[in-house]
N, C-alpha and C positions, 0 to 999 in steps of 0.2 A: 446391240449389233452395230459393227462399225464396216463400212464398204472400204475393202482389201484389193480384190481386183483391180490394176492398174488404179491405184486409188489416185496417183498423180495422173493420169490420163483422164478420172472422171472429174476432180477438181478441176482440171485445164477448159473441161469442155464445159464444165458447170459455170465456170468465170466467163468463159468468152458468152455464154446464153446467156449469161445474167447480165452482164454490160449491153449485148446486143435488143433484150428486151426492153430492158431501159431508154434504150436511143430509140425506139421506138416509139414507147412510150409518150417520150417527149414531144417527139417529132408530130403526132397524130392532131393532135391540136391543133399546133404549126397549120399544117395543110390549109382546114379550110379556114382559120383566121387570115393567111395569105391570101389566099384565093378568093374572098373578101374585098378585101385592104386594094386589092389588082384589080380590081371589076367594080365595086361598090353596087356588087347586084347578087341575091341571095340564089337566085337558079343558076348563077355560073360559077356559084364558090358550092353547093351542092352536086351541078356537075362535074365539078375537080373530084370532088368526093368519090361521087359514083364510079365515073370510068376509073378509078385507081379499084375499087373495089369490086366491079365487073370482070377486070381484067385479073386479078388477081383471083377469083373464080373457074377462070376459064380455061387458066394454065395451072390450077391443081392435079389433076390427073393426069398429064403430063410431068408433072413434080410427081409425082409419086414413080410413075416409070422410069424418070434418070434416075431416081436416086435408086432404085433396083437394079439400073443396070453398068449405073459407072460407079468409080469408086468415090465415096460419102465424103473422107477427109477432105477430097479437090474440091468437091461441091460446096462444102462450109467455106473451105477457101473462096473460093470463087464469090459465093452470096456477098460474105464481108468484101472481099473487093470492088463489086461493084457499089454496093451501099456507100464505098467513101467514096468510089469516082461521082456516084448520083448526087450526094448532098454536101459534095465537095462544088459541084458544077452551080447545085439549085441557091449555095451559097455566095458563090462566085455574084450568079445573075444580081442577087437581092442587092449586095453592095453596090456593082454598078451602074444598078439600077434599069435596068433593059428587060427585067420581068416584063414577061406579057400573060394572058389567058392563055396564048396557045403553047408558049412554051412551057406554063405551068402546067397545062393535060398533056402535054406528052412526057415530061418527067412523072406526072402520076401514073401513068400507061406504064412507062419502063419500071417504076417502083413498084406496082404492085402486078407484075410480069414476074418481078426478079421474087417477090415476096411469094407468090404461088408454084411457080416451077422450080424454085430452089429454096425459099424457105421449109419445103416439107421435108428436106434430108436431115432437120434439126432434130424432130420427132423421131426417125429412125435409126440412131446410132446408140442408142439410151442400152440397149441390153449388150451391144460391143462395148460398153465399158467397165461392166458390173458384172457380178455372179449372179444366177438368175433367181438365189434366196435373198438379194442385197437388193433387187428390183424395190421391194417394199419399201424401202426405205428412202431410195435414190429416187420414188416419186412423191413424197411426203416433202422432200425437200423440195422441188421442183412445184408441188403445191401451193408450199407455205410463200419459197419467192416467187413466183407469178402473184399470189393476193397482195404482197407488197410492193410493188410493181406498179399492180390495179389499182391500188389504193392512195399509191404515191405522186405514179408519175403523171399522170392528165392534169393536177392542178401545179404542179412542181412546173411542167412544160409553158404551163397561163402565165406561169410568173415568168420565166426564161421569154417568153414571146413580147411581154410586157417590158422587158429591158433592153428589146430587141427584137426583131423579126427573124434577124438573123441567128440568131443564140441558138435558140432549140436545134437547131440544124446543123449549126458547126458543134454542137456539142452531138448529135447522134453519132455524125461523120467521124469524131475524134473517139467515140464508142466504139464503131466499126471497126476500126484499124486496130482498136483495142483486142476486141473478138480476134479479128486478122491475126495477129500476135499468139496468143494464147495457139489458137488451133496449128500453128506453126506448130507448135511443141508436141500436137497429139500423136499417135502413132500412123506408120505410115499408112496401112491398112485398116479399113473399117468393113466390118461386116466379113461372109464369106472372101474365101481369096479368089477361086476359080468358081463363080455362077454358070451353071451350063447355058451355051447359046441359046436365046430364045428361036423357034420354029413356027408360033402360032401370028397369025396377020394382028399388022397396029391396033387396030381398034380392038379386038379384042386383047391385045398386052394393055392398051390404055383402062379397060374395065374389070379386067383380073381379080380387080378386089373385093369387087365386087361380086363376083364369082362365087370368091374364096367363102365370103361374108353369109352369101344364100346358102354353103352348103356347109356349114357349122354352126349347128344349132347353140351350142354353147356359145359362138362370139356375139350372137343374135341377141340374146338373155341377154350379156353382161353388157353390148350395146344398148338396149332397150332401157336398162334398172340407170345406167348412167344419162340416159337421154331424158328420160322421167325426171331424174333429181332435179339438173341442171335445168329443163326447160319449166318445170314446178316454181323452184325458186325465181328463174329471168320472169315467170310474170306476176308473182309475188308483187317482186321489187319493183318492176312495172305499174302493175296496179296500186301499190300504195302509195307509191311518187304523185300518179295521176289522182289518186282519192284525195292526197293531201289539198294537190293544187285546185280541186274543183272544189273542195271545202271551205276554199280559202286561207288555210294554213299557213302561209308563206315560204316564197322560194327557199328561206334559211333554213325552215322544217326537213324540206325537201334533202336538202343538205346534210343535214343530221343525219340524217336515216341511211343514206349511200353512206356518209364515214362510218358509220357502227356497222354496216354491211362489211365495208370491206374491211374492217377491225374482224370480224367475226371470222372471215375466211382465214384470217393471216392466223387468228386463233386456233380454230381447227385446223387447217394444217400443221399447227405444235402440238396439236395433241392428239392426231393422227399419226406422227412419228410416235409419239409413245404409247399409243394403244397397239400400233400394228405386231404382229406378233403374238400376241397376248390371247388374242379370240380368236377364236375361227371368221373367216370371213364372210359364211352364211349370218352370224351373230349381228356381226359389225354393219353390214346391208341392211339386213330387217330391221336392224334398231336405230340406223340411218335414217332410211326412211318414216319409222312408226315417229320418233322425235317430232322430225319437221312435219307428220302430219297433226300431229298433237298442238303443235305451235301455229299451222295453218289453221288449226280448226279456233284458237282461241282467240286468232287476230279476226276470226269474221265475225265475232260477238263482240267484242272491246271497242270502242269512240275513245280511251284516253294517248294521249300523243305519249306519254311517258311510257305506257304498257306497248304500244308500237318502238317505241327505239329499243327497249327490252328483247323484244319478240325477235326484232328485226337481228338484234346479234345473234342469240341462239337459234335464228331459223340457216343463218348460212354455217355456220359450226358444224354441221355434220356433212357436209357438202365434200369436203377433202377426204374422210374419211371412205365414203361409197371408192372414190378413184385408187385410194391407197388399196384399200380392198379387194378391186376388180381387174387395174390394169396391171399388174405385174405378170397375173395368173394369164391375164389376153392375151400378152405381150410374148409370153413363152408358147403361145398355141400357135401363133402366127409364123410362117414357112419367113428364112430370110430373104430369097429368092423375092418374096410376095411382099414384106414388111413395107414397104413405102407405099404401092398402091393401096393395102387395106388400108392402113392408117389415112392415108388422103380418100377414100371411099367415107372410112366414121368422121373424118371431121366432115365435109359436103354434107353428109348426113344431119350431121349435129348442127352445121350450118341451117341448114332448109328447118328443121325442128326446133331451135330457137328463133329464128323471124316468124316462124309460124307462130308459136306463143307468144311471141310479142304483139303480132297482129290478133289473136284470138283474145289477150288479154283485156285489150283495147276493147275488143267489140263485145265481152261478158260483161265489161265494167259500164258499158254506156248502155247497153238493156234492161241488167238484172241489177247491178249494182259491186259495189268492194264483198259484202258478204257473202254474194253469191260466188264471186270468184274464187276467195279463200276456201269456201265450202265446196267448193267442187276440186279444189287445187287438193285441200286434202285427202278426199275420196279418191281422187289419182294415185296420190302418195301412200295411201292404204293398201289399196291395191299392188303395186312397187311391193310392198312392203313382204304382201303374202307372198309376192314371186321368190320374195330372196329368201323367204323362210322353205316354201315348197320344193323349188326349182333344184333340177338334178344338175343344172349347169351349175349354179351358186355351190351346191353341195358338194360336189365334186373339185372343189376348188381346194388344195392340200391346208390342212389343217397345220398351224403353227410346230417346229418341234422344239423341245427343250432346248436346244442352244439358241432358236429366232425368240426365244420368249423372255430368256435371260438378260 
């Protein structure tokens, strides 16, 4: 299957997100090694962190209401432009050296402001570009580049910080404009033309997605089987980072095991573009999950470092596939009227449900131990497993036709 629809409009917007991920990428590093470097004190280069990341929290559900109610193209406009004025500015400071602490927390404030109220219009233009049987596809890609990305760009930016302080940042900046560029060319209009005025008070247009989210038991399922996966594996690889380091394993172990992770995602998302289609998506789910519970179950019995780097690839490989399988079908259930706050409602969501296994990870692993953790991570994933084999939401989800399968 090849995506037709405005196919130059999705490549425009797939280049401008993929240079803009990038510069991101890079840049995250940056942050608190400046903040660092400025202070030479670990609670005020973690402060920079935070308030960038507080704030960026707080102006999501807000991000989701503009991009519902103006139009998306100006707001992608808009995000890249301020991205080059921000770390064209933060650039500026580092050469002339006039950085201080406070001016580095209020460019994190404004960064991760502009990151949460207009970064979520990225998310909601994906079915304005595509046919809604070409969704499968166009998020298979968007899969496979985000793990390359993940995989890439945090130590790619160590180097860039290393030749410079300045580098990572005039290089996002000159990504930005890049994005800036590209999105010039999209069409003028995204999403509906004429949305009818909203009638109902802010706070409740602020949580709408929420709304939407409690009265569709189907978004609920396919929410739930994708928040299982994803939080399974975050303490996974959690856990086995910290089993290594309390073993004594070494930092370079620790190292191994995140590259063949993120080797493993960028894998399964190549072979999530070529499985999609082909099975049903009840199939594709169940056997998602059953996999990585299988693989959960064998890393809580194994002590060999070689059978963990193993495991570690094939446990995030089917990880692309569950999203390939789940979001296209979400994505068409979702009103467009409403498209921005839900999706800013599951990410918040997915947010609070990854730190929470992170933090639960931690605290299975200092009681009971790595085995118990694997062993109960896959008993979760079993259970996943049955939903997606059961569930009338999963089931329900249209079966492949002879042309998507071709």
């Amino acid at each position: 299957m090849t995506i037709t629809k405005g196919r130059s409009a999705f490549s425009l917007w797939f280049a401008g997100e993929t240079v803009s991920q990038l510069g991101t990428s890079l840049a995250m590093l940056g942050w608190t090694l400046l903040a660092y470097s400025v202070t030479h004190d670990v609670r005020a280069a973690a402060l920079v962190g935070a308030l960038r990341t507080a704030t960026q929290i707080v102006t999501v559900l807000p991000g989701g209401l503009i991009s519902d109610r103006l139009d998306r193209r100006s707001l992608l406009l808009l995000d890249a432009g301020v991205e080059v004025l921000l770390y064209g500015v933060l650039a500026a400071f580092i050469v002339t050296d006039v950085l201080s602490l406070g001016l580095l927390a209020a460019l994190a404030v404004i960064q991760g402001a502009c990151s949460g109220a207009l970064g979520s219009v990225r998310h909601t233009v994906l079915p304005d570009l595509v046919e809604e049987d070409e969704l499968g596809e166009a998020v298979a890609r968007m899969q496979t580049r985000d793990a390359v990305i993940a995989t890439l760009g945090p130590p790619l930016g160590g180097v860039l910080y290393g030749i410079g302080p300045v580098v990572p940042f005039v290089s996002n900046m000159v990504l930005s404009a890049m994005e800036w560029a590209f999105t010039t060319r999209l069409p003028r209009r995204l999403g509906t033309l004429d949305r009818e005025r909203p009638t109902e008070p802010l706070h409740a247009a602020l949580f709408a997605g929420f709304g939407w989210l409690r009265r569709s038991r189907a978004a609920q399922t396919l929410l739930l089987l994708g928040l299982i996966g994803n939080c399974a594996v975050i303490s996974l690889a959690i856990g086995l980072n910290l089993h290594l380091q309390a073993t004594g394993q070494g930092a370079w172990r620790v190292g191994v095991v995140d590259g063949v992770a993120g080797i493993g995602l960028v894998l399964g998302g190549m072979l999530a573009h070529r499985v999609m289609g082909r099975w049903p998506a009840r199939e594709l789910i169940a056997g998602a999950m059953l996999t990585m519970a299988v693989i959960a179950s064998v890393l809580a019995v194994t002590h060999s470092f070689r059978w963990m780097v193993g495991l570690a690839l094939f446990l995030f490989m089917p990880v692309p596939t569950v999203a390939v399988a789940a979001q296209p079908y979400l994505l068409g259930l979702i009103p467009d009227e409403l498209r921005g706050r839900v999706l800013t409602a599951a990410g918040l969501a997915s947010l609070v449900f990854s730190s929470s296994a992170q933090a639960l990870s931690g605290l299975v692993l200092d009681w009971a131990g790595f085995e118990a953790l694997a062993g109960g991570v896959a008993v979760l994933l079993l259970l996943a497993a049955a939903v997606g084999t059961f569930s009338d939401a999963v089931r329900n989800i249209p079966a492949p036709d002879a042309e998507s399968a071709g």
